[in-house]
N, C-alpha and C positions, 0 to 999 in steps of 0.2 A: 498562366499564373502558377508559381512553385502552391505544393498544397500544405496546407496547415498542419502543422500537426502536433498535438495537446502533449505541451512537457506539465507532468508533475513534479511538485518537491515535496520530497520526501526528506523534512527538515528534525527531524530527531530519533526516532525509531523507537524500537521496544527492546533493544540488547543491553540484558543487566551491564554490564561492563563498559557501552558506551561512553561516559560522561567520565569514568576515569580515563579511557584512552587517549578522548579528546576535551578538551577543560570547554573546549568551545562549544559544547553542545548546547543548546538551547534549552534548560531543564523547568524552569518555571513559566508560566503562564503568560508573564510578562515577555520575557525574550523567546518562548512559541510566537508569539503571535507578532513579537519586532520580526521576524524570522517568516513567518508566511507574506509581511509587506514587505520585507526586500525582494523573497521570491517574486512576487507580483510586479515589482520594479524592473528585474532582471529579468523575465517574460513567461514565467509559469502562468499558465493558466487555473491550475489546480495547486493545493496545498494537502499534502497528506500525512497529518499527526495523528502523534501520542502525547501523553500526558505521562508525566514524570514525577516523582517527590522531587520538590524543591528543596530540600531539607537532609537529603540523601542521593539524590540525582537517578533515584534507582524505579523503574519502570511501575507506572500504577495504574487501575482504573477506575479510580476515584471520580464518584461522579462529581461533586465538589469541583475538581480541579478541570475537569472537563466544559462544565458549564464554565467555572469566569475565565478560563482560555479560548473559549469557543465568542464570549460576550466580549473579550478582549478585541476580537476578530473582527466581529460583526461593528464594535462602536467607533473602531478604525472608520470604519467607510471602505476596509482593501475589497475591491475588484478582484476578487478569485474563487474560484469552485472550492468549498470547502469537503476532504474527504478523509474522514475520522476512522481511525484503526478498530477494528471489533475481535481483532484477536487476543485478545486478552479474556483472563478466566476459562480458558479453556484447557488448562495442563489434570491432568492425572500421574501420579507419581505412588508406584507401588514399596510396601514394607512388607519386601520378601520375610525376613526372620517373621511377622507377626500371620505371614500366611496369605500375603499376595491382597492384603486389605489399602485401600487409601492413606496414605505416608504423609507427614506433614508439610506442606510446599505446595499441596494439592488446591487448584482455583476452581476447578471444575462445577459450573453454573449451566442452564440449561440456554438455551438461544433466546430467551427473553430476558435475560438476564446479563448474556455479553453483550449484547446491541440495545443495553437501558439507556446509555448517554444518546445511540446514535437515533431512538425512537425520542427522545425526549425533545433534541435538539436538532433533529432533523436538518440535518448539514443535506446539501446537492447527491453526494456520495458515500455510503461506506461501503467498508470492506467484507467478506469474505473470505475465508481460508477454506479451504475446496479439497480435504480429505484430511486425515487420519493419517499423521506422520509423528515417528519417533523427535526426540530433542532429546540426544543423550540418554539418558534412564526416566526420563518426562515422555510421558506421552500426549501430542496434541491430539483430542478426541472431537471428531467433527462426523459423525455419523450420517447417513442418508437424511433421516427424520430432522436430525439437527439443522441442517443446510438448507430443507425445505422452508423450516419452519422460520428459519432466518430470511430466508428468501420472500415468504409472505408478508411480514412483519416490514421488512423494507418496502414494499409494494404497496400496504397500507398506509406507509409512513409519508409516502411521496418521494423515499430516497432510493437511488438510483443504486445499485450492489455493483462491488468491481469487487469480482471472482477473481481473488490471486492460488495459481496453479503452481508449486513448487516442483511437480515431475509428472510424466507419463501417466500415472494413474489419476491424479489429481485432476487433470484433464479430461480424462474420458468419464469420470465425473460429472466434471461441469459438461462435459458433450451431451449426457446421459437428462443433468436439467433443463438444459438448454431445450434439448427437444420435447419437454414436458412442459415448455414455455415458463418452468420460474423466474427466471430472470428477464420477462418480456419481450419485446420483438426484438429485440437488437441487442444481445447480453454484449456486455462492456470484461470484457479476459484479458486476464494478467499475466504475464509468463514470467517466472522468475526463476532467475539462474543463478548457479554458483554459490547458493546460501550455505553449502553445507548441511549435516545433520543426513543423509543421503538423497536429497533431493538432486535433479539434473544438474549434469555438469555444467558449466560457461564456456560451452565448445560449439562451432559452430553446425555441425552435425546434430545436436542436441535442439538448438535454436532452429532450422531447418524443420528437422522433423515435429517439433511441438506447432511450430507455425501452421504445416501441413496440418494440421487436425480441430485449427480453429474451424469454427462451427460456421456456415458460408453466410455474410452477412453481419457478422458480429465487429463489433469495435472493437480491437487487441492492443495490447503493448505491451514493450520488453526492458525487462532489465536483467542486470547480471551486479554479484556486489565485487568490489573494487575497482580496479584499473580495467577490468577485462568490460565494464561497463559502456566505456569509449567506441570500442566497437560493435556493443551489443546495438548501441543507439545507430549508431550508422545502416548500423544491417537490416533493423525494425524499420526505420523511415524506406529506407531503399525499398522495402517488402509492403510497404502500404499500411506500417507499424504506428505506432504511437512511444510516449519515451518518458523514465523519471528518472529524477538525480538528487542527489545529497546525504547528506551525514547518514541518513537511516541505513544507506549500503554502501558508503565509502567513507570511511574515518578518518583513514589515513591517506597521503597523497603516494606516487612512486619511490619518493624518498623513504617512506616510513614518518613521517611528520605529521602532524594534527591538518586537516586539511579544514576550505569553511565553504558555507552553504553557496555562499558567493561564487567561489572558485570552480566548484561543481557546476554551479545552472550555468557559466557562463559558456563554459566546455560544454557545456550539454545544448545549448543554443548554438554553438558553432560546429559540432557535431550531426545536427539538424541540417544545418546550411550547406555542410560536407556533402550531404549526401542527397541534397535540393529540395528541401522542405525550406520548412519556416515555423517559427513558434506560433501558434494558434492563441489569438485573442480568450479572453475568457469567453467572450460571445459566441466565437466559433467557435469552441469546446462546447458551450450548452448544446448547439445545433445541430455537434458532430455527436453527441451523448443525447440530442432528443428530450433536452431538457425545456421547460417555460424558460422565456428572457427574464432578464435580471430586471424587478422591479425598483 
């Protein structure tokens, strides 16, 4: 039998500028959540949002909008792993002239405070952001202490952490938790490529050697953002990988044109098949993530 393997959609993203480039992005509550039951149609087994102003299309983490997107979700009835973005509030932005103090644009909340929606509402999954990386003149600040304390907090919560690695240090990081057991028997790692802001390149060199240092036993998967994403999935499945898709990291199509979620998971299901997978049932994703069955 070809073996499963858990596509995510990654149906909106957290990039201020998304909703201008593509009009189609999914920004209120209401088209997140039409937007995680199509995913589930077209064979995601997982859903991985953010929450947006409707009102400005511009990235929030409004608990508010979290909860009736999340209730939107749930009242559907959609068959899919819910898996809620926690990187939000966590920028620090310095004001050199005033002496290298806190500048206004600054979110910075301590780890019980970026995973309140995800403690509250306890979706299947949230995220993790696994080190300390510049964003232009912002700095994402995720400290050792931080990450644990995230780590516990989801442990208590019953939700299941997918550690996303943006480069080489980030990783040995999560290697570093990993064998401290915060993320439980089986961490679930994310390799992301091609973001930008210095993180790994979307090369296949890069994708190889990050691979090589998943922690033996753990559930992994890869993406890369754009076009280069096509083959990152191929090469993940081929590698015993896992795989997501959509607006969150490809906006636009080869042409330069607004692309849609659609279009994405469908390439990403035959991208799968390329390379002799199959898209994994939600059921099979709880089983291969070690999760309870869906009641």
């Amino acid at each position: 039998m070809t073996r499963p393997v858990i596509l995510t959609a990654c149906v909106n993203g957290g990039r201020p500028d998304a909703a201008t480039l593509n009009p189609g992005l999914p920004v209120s509550p209401e088209t997140i959540a039409a937007a995680v039951a199509e995913a589930a149609a077209l064979g995601a087994a997982v859903a991985h949002i953010h929450v947006r102003d409707p009102a400005t299309g511009l990235p929030s983490n409004d608990a508010a909008l979290w909860a009736e997107t999340v209730c939107l979700i749930r009242e559907a009835g959609t068959d899919i792993l819910l898996n809620l973005s926690a990187s939000m509030d966590g920028l620090l932005l310095l004001d050199d002239e005033a002496g290298f103090v806190p500048a206004p644009g600054t979110t910075l909340r301590p780890a019980a405070g970026r995973a309140e929606h995800v403690l509250s509402l306890r979706p299947e999954i949230g995220t993790i952001d696994c080190g300390t990386f510049a964003l232009g003149q912002a700095i994402h600040v995720a400290r050792l202490g931080d990450l644990r304390e995230m780590a516990r907090l989801y442990a208590e919560a019953g939700v299941r952490a997918e550690v996303e690695c943006f480069d080489f240090g980030n990783l040995e990081i999560a290697r570093r938790l990993a064998a401290e057991g915060a993320f439980g028997p089986r961490p679930f790692l994310q390799i992301c490529l091609g973001t930008g802001y210095g993180g790994a390149p979307a090369t296949a060199a890069a994708l190889s050697a990050m691979r090589e240092r998943i922690p033996e036993g753990a559930v992994w998967a890869a993406f890369a953002a754009g076009e280069d994403n096509l083959w990152v999935m191929r090469e993940a499945v081929s590698r015993g990988g896992n795989v997501r898709a959509g607006l969150e990291d490809t906006l636009l199509d080869a042409a330069g044109r607004p692309t849609t979620n659609a279009a994405l998971l469908k390439a990403a299901v035959e991208a799968i098949m390329d390379a002799g997978g199959r898209a994994a049932t939600p059921a099979e994703a709880r089983q291969i993530l070690g999760l309870p069955a869906r009641v």
